[in-house]
FIMARMAR-908291 format. One record per residue: x, y, z of N, C-alpha, C in turn; residue in one letter. Coordinates in steps of 0.05 Angstrom, whole numbers, plus 32768, in hexadecimal, padded with zeros to 4 digits. Example, Ala and Ser with C-alpha at 12.3 -4.5 7.8 and 13.67 -1.06 7.14 Angstrom:
BEGIN
81087F8E809C80F67FA6809C81087FBE809Ca81017FD3808E81117FEB808F81028001809Ds
END
This chain:
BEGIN
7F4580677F577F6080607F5E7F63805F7F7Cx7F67804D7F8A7F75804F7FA77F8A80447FB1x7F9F803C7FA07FC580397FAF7FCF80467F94x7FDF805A7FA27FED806E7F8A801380727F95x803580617F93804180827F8A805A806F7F8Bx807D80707F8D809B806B7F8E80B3806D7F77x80B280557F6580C580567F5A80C9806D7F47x80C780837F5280C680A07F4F80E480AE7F4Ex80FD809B7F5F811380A37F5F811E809A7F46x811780897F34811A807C7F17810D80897F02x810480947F0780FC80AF7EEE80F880CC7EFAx80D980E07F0B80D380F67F1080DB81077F26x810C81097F2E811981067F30811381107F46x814E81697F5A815A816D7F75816581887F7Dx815981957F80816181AD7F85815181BF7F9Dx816181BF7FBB815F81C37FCE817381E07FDAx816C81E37FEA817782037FF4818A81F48011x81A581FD801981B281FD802B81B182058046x81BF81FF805B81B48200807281B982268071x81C9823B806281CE8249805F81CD825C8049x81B78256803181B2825F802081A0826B8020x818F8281801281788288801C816582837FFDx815082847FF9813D82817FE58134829D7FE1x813F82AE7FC7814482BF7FBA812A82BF7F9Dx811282CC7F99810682CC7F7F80F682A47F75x80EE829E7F9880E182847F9380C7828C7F9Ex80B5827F7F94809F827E7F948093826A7FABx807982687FB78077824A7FCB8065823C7FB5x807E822F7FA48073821C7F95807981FF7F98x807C820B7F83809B81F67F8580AA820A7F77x808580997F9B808F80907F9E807E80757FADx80337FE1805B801E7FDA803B80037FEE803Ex800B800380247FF78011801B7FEC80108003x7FE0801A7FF67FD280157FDB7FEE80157FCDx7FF280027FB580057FFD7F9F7FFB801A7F89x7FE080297F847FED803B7F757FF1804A7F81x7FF580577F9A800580647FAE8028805F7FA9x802A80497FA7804680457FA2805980437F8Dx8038803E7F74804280457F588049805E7F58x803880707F5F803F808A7F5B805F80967F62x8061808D7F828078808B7F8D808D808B7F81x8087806E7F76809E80697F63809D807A7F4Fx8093807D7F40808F80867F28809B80A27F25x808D80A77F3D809880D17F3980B580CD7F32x80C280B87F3580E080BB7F2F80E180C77F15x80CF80BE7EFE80D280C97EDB80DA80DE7EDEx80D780F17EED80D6810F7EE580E881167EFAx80FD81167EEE811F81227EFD811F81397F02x811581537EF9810D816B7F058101816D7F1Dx80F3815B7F2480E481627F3080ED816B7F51x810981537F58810E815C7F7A811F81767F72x8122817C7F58812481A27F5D811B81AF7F68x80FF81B27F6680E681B97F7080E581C17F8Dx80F081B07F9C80F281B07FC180F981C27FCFx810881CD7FBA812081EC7FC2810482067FC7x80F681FC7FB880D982187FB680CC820D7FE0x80D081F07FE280BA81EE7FFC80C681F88017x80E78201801280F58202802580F382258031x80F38236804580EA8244804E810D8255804Cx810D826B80408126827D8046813782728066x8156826A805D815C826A806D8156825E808Dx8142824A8082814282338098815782288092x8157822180B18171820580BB816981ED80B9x817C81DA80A8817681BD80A4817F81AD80C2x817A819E80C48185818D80D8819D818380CBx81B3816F80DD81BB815D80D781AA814980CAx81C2814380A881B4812B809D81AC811580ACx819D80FA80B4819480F680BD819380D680B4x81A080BF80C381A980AB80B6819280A080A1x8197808E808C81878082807E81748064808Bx815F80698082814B804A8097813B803E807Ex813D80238085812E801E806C813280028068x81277FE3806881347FCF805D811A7FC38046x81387FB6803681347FAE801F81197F918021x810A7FA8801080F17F8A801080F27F798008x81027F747FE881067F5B7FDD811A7F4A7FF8x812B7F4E8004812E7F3F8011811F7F318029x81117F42802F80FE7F3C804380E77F1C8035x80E97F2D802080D27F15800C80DB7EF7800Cx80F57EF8800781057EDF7FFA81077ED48014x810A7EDC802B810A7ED0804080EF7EC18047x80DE7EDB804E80C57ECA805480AC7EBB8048x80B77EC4802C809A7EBB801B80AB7EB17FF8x80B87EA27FFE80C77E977FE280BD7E997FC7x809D7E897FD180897E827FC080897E9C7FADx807E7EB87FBC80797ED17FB280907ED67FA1x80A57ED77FB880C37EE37FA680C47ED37F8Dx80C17EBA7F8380C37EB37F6980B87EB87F5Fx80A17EBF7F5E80877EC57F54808B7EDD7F4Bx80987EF07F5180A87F117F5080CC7F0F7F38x80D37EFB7F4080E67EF17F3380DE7EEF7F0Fx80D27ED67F1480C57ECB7EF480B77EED7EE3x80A57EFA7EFE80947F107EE180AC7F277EDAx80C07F247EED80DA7F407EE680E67F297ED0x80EC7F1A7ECE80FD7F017EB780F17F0D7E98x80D47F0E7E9880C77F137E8780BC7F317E84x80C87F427E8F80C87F5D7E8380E47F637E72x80DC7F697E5880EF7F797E4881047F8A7E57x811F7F837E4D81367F9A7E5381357F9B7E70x81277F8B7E8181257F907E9E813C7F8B7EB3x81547F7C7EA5816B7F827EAB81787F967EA0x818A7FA57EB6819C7FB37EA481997FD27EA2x81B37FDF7EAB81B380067EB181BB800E7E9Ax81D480027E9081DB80087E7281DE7FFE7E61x81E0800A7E4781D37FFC7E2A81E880097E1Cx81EB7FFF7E0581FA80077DEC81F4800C7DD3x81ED801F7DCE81DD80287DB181EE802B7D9Ex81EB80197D8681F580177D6A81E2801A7D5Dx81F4802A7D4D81DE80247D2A81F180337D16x81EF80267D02820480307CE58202804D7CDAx821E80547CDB8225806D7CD4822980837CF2x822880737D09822480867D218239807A7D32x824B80977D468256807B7D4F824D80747D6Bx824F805C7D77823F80547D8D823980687DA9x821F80677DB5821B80787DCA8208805F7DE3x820F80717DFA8204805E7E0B81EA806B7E19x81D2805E7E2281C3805D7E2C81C280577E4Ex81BD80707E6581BF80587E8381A780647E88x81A180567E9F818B805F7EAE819280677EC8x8185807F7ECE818E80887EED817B80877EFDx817E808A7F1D816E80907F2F816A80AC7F44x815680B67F35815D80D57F42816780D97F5Fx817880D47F6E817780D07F8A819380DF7F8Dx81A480E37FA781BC80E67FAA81CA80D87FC1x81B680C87FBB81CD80AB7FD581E980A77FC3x81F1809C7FD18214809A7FC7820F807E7FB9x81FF806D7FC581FF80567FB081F1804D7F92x81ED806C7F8F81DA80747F7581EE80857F64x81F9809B7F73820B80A97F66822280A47F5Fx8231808C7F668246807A7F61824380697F49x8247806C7F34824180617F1F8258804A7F19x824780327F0B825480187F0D826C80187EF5x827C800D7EFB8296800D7EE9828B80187ECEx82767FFD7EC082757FFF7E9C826C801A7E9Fx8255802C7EAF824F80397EAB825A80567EA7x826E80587EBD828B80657EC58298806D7EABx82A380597EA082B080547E8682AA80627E67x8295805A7E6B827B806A7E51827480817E5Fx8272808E7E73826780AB7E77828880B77E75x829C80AC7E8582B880B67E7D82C480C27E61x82B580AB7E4F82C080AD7E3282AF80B87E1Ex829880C17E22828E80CD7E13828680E97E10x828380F87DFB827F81107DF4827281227DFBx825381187DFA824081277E05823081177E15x822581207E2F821681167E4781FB81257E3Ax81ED81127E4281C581177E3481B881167E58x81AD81207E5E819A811B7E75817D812A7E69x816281197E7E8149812E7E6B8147813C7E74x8154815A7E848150816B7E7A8167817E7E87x816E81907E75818781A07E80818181C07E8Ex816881C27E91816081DC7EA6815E81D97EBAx816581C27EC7816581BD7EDC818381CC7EEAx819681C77ED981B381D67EDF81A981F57EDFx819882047ED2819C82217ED08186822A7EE2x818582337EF9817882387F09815F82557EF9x816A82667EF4815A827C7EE38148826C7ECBx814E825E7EBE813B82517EAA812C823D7EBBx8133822E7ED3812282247EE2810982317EF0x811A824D7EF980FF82567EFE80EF82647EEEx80F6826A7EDD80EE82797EC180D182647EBBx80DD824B7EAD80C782307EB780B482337EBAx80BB82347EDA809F82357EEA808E82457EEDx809E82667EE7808282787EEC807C827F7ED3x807B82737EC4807682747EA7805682647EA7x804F824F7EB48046823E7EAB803882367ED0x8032824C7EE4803082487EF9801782337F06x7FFE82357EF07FEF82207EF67FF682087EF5x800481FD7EEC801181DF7EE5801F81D87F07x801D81E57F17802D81E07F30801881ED7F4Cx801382007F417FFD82107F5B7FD982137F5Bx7FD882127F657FB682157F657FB2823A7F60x7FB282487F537FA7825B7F407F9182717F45x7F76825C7F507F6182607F5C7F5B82657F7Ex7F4982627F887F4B826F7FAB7F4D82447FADx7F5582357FA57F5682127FAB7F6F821D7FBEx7F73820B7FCD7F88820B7FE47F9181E37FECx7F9F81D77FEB7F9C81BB7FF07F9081AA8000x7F8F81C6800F7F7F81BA802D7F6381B48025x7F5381C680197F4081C580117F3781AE8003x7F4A81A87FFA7F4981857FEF7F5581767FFEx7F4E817580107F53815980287F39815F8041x7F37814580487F2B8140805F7F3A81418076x7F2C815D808B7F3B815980A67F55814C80A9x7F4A813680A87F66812080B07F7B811980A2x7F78812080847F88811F80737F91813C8076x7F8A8151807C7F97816480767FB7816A808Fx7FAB8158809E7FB6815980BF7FCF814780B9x7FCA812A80AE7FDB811780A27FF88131808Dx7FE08137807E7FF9814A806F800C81648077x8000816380918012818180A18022817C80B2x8024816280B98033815480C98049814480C2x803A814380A1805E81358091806F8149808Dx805D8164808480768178807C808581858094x8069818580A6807F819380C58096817D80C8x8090816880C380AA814E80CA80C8815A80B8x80C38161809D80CC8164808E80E081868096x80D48194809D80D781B5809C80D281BD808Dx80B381BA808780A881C88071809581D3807Bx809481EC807E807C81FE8089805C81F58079x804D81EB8080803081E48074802A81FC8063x80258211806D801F822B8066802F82308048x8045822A8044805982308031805082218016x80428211801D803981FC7FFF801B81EE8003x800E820B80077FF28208800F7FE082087FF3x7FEC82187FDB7FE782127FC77FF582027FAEx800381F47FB3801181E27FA67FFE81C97FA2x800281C17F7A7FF781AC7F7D7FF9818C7F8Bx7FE781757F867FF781727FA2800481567F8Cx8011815C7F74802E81457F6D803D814F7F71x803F81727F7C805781757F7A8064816C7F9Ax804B816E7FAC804C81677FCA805881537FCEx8045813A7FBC805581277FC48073811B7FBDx8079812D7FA5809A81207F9780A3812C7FB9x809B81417FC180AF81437FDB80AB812D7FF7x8093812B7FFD808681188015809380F7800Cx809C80F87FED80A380D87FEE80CB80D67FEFx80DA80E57FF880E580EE7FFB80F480E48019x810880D0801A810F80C98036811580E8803Cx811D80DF805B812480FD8071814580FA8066x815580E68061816880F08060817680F68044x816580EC8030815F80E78016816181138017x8145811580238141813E801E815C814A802Bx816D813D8048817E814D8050819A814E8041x819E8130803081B48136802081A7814B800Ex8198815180048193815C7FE88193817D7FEFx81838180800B818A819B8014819E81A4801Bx81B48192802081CE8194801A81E281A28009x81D8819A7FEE81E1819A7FDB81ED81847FCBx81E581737FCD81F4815B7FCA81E1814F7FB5x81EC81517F9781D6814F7F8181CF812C7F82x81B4812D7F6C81AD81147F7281C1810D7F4Ex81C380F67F4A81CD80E07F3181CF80F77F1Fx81C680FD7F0981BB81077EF081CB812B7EF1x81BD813B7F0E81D581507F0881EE81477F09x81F781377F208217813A7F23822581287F0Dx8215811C7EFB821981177EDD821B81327ECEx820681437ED3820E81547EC0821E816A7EC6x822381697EDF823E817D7EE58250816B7EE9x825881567EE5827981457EE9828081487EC5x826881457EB48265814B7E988273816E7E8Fx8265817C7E9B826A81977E9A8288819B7EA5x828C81937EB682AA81987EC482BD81907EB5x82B8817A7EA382D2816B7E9C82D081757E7Dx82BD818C7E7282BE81937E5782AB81887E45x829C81777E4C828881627E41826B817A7E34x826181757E1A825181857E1D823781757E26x821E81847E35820B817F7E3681F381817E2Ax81DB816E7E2A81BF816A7E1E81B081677E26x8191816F7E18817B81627E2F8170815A7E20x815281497E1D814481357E13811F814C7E12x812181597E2E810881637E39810381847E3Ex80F8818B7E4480FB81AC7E5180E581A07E6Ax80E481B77E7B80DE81B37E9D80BD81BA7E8Fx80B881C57E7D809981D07E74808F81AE7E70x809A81A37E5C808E818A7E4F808A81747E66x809581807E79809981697E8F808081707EA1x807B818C7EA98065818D7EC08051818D7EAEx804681957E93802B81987E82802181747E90x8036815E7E878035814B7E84802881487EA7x803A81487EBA802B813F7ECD801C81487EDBx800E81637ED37FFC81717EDF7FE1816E7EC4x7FEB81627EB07FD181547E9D7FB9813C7EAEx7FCE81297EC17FC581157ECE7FA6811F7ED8x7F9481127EED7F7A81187EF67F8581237F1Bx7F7A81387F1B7F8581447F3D7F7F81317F4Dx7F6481237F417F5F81067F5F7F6B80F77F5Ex7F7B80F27F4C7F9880DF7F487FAF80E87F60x7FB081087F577FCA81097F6D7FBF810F7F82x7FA881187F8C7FA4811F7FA47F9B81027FAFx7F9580E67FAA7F9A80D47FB07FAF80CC7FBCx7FCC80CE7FA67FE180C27FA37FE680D57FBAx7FF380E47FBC7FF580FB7FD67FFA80E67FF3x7FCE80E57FF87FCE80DD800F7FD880C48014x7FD480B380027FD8809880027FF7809B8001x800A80AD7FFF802E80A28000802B80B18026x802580C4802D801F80C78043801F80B28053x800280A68058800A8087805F80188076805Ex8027807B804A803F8068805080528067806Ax80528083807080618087808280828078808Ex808880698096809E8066809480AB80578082x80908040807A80978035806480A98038804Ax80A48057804380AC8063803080D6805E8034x80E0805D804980F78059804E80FA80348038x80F08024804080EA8015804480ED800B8014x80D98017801280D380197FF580EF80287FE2x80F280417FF08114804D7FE3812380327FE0x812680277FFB814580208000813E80087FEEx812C7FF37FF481287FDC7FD581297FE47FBDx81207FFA7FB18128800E7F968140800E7F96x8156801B7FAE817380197FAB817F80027FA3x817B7FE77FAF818A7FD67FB2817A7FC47F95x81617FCF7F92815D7FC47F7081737FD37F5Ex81767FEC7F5A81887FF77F45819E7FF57F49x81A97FE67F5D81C87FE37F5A81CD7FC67F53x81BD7FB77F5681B47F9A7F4481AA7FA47F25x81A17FB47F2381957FBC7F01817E7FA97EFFx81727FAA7F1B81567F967F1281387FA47F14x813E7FB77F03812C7FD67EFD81157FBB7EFCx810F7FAA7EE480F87F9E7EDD80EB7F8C7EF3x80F57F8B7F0A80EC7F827F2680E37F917F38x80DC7FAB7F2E80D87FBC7F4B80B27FB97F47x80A87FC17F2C80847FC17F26807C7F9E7F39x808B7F8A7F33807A7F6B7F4280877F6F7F59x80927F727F64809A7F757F7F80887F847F89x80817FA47F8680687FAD7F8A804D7FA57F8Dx804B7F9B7F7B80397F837F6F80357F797F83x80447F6A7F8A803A7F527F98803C7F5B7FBAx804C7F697FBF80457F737FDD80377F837FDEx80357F9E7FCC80107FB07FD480057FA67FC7x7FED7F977FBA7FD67F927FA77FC37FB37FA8x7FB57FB07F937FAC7FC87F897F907FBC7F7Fx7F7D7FD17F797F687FC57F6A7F627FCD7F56x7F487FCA7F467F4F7FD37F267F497FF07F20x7F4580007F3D7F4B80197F3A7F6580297F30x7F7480197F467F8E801A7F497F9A801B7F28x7F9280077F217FA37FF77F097F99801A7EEBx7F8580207EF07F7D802F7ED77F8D80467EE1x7F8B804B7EFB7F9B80647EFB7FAE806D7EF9x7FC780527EFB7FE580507EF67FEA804F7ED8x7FD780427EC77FE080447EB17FD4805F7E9Cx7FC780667EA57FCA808B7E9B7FE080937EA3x7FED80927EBF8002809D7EC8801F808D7EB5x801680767EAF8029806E7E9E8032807D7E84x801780747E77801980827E5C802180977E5Dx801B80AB7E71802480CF7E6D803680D37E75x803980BF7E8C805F80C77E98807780B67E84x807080A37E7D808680987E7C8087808C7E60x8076807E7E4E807580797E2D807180887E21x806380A57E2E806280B57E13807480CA7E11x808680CA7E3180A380E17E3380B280C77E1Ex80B380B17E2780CC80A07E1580CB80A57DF7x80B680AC7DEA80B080AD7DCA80BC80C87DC9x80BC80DB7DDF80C580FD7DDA80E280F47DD3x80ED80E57DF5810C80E17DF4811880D87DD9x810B80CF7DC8812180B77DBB811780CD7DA5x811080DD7D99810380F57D83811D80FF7D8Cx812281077DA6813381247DA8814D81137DABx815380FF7DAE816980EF7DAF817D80EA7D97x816C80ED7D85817680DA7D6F818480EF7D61x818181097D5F819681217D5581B481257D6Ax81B0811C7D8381C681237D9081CE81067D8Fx81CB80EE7D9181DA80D57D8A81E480D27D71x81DA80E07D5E81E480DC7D3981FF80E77D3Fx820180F97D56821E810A7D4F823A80F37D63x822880DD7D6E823D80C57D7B824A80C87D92x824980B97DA1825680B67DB4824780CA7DCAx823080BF7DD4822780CB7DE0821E80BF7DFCx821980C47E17821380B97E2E81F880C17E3Dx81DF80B37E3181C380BF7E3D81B780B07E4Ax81BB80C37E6A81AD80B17E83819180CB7E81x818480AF7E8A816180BA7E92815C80A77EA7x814180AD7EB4813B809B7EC6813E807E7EC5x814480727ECE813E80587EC48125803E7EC2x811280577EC780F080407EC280F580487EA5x80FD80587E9980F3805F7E7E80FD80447E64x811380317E77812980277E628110800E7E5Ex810C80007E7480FD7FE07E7180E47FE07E64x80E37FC27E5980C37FC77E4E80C17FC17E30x80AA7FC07E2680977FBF7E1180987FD47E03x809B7FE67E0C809E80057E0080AE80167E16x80BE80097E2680D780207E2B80EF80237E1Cx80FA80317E1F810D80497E0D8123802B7E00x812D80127E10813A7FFD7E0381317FF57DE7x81117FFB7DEA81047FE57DD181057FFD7DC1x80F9801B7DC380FE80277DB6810C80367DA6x811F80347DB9814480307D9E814880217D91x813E80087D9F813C7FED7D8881307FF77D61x81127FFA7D70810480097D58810A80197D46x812080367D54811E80417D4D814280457D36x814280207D368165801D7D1F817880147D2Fx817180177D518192800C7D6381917FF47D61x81AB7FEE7D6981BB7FD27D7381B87FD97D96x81A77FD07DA481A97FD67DC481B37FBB7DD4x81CD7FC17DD881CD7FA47DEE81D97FAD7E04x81D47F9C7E1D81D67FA47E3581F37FAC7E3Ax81FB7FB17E4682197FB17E50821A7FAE7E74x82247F997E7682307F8D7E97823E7FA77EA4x
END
């Protein structure tokens, strides 16, 4: 494998400590570079727990800076400008991905009464957390809010989680991360987190996916979140909670790390260095992710990739393990644990939104599994 990591804010998702809070019973535990560098990137979005996690890298009672404006421009535009040829070329293979338009859906099927399907983006920019009228409407009016997973709201079962199951996140053994890097990579990686305010020392044994869901992570992307300022999916499930709505989950935080700490370590300690290098780029990659999901042109983000990092056929075997485990075989969990809390109607279940498009994402699999799914504008 050598390009690994991004559309990671669309599925492997926020929970950060304040400029005045202190970290109480945490542990130091706990998106042109290579394309699976940027699969990964992207990708870590599946797992919405995961910018929970960040709150462990943050040091008692450090001071955040001022948030810190957002930088970043949109590549598809950059494309359509200078290279047409490509941009169509990017156009036509998103035309022909399944369900690749489109955040929300409408699930029918006889004897139930209708529930909606959206897709979120784990982030807490305002132009993510602002949800579009139809969608507004259907999370307004319905009963129960579904997100994948609801321990993310209970801090004690979050951490409960983790030290339950502590190898799935830390190195165990005398391994240290450093130890798995070369000099220069290790130097590369102490210099993102000092950028960051993350003491090196503090996540010296941390594996390193959990490193990078944080390193892919704009600067101002971590300072809203250390804020407090939730990303999509909680402040769904507390605008849900506030207004009397009951809540659900699809996942537990266990099913989620077995899963991505199943992957091969030279996968993430690849993916790691390789989002590293991105270096500013990474601004760059968010903000086209943004301005794809507020278009709902989820099924355009993989050829756009595509075609501005190329990858080789290392690349290609290694993303699709990461596929299969992150993202088609959580969708077969979702729609199992779905289908008891949709029978009861009227229900509103946002998940990431890589999980919806596709051949086998969660659209076709409702299909399969008896719905009526059609888009909703």
């Amino acid at each position: 494998m050598s390009k690994t990591i991004l559309l990671r804010r669309l599925t492997v998702s926020p929970f950060f400590v304040s400029k005045k809070r202190t970290m109480k019973r945490v542990i130091a535990i706990a998106d042109r570079t290579a394309l699976a560098s940027l699969r990964l990137l992207v990708a870590l979005n599946v797992l919405f727990f995961l910018s929970f996690l960040i709150i462990a890298l943050l040091a008692a009672g450090t001071a955040r800076a001022e948030t810190p404006a957002c930088a970043g421009v949109d590549m598809l535009s950059a494309l359509r400008k200078d290279d047409p040829v490509t941009y169509r070329k990017i156009e036509t293979e998103a035309a022909a991905t399944p369900n690749g338009k489109g955040l929300l859906w409408k699930l029918e099927k006889a004897g139930e009464r209708p529930s909606f399907l959206f897709g979120t983006m784990h982030m807490s920019d305002p132009r993510v957390t602002t949800l579009p009228p139809a969608a507004q409407k259907a999370f307004d009016a319905a009963d129960t809010i579904v997100i994948e997973t609801t321990e993310v709201l209970d801090q004690q079962k979050m951490m409960a989680a983790f030290l339950k199951e502590p190898e799935l996140m830390m190195f165990t053994d005398s391994t240290t991360l450093s130890s798995l890097l070369s000099p220069d990579d290790a130097a590369a990686v102490n210099k993102a987190l000092d950028s960051r305010g993350i003491p090196p020392a503090s996540v010296a044994k941390m594996k390193p996916w959990m490193l990078s869901t944080m390193v892919a992570l704009p600067a101002c992307e971590l300072a809203r979140q250390a804020g407090g300022t939730p990303v999509l999916d909680v402040k769904l499930a507390q605008d849900a909670k506030a207004s009397g709505k009951a809540v659900d989950g699809l996942e537990t935080i266990a099913d989620q790390l077995r899963a991505m700490a199943s992957l091969p370590l030279a996968f993430h300690m690849k993916g790691l260095v390789d989002t590293l290098k991105l270096g500013n780029r990474v601004n760059d990659v968010n903000e086209t992710m943004i301005v794809l999901y507020q278009r709902g042109d989820i099924g355009m983000l993989w050829p756009l990739f595509r075609a501005v990092l190329p990858g080789d056929e290392d690349d290609s075997a290694g993303y699709a393990a990461f596929e299969e485990t992150m993202i088609t075989s959580r969708n077969k969990v979702m729609i199992d644990h779905a289908g008891p809390i949709l029978a009861k109607g009227n229900a509103f279940m946002a998940v990431g939104a890589l999980h919806l498009p596709g051949a086998e994402g969660l659209v076709e699999d409702f299909r399969k599994a008896g719905y009526t799914v059609t888009a909703v504008d």
